[in-house]
N, C-alpha and C positions, 0 to 999 in steps of 0.2 A: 424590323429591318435594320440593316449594318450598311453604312455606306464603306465599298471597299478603299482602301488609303496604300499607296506606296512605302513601304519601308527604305528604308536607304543605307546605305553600308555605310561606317560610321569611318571605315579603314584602321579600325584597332580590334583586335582579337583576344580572346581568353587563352592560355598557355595551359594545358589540361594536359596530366602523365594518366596513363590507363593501364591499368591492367585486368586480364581476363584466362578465364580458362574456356574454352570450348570444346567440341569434339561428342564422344562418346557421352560425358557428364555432361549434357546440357540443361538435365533438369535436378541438378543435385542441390540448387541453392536454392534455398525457401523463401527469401529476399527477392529474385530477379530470376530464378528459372536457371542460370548459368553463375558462376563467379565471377565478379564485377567490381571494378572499383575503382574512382578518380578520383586525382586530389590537381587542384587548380593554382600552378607556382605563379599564377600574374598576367599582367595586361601587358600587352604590347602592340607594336604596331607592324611591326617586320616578322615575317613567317621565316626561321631559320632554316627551315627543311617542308616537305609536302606532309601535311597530314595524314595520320593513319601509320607512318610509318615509325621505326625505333630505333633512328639515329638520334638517340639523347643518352649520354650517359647512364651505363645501370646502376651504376654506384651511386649516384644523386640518390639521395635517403628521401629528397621525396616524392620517388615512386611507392604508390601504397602496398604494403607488405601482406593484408589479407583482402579479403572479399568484405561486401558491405554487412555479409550474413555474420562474419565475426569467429566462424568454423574453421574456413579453408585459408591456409596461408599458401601463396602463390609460390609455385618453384622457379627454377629456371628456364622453365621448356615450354612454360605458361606464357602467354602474348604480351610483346609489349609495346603500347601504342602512344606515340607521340602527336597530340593533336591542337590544332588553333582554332580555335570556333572562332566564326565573324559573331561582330556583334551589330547587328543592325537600329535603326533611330525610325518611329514612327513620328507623324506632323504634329503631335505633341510633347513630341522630347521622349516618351516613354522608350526604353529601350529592351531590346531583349535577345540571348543567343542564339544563331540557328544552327542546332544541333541535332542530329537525328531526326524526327517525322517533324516537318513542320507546322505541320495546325494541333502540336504538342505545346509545342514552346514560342509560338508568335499568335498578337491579339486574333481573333477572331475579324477577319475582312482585311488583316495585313497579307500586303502581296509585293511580292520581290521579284525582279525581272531572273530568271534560272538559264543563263546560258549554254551551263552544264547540258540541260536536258535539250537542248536547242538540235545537238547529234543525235539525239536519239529519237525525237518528232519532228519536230521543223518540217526537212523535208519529204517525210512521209502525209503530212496535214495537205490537200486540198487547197488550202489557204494559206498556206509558208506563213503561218504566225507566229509570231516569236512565243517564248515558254515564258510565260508567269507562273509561278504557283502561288494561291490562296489559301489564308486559314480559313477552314469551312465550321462551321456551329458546333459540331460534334467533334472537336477535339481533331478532322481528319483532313484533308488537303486535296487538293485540286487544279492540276495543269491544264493549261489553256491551250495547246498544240496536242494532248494526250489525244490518243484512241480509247472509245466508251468500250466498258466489258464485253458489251454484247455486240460490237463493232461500228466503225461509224466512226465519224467525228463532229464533234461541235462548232457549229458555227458562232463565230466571235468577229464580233460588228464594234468599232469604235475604237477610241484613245483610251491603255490604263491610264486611272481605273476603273472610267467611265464607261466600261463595257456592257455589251447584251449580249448572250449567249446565250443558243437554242441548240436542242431540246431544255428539259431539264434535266441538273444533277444530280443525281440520288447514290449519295458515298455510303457503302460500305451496308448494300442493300441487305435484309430488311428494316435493319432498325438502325439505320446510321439517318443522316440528316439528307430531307429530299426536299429541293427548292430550283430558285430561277437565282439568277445574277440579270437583274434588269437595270441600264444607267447606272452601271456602279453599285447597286443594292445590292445585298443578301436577303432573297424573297422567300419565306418557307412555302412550299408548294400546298 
């Protein structure tokens, strides 16, 4: 069992330059499936621009000039993304970025309030429960306001992250992780 724990935004970010290719060549890197590649110029606390985008200088040299595969050098017409990852603080100081799928890169029963998704469940939920999303066992994630695959939604009783929620969750069926969330646990079913 994992007792689930609140993360908490620390209000400082990772300063990450990205570049990619996509499209047509999406499986041309042997590395990553697509060409990929970040280099991370520092911490800060102020977001100069919204993430994702590439208002940053392209002459900054350091944007990375190939893919991680070490083949493809990016051209001009190839993406370029300018991005702040938050970095979030667990109740024991551990810290960690959230970037991409979250029960990738945060502990396993970290859970962060997701406002984000708050427009896109909230008020669809039965319940108008705010969005958490949790790291589940299997590396994969789980919102507390979501619709289940096979329709529904889950009832969620209590204060994070002392929550119970029913039915149970079974991410990323058949072989992904199926359990309860009982008082805040991680219960494997």
């Amino acid at each position: 069992m994992t007792h689930l724990q609140i993360a908490e935004f620390t209000g400082r970010y990772r300063h990450v330059l990205r570049r990619y290719r996509r499209g047509t060549d999406m499986t041309s890197c042997p590395v990553s499936g697509y060409h990929n590649a970040s280099t991370e110029i520092g911490e800060t606390t102020e977001r100069e621009n919204e993430s994702g985008d590439d208002r940053w200088p392209h002459d900054d040299k350091r944007w990375p000039m190939f893919c991680v595969c070490g083949s493809y050098w990016f051209t001009e017409e190839d993406h370029w993304q300018n991005n702040y990852v938050r970095i979030f603080r667990m109740p024991d100081g551990t810290e960690f970025q959230f970037w991409g799928a979250f029960g990738k890169c945060a502990p396993v029963g970290a859970m962060v309030r997701a406002e984000w998704a708050d427009e896109f469940y909230k008020h669809r939920h039965p319940q108008q429960v705010d969005a958490w999303i949790v790291a589940l066992p299997d590396g994969g994630e789980w919102v507390t306001s979501q619709a289940a695959s096979g329709g529904g939604y889950w009832t969620v009783e209590g204060t994070p992250p002392d929550i119970t929620v029913a039915p149970s969750i079974w991410h990323n069926q058949p072989s992904g992780w199926h359990g309860f969330i009982r008082a805040g646990e991680l219960v494997n079913a």
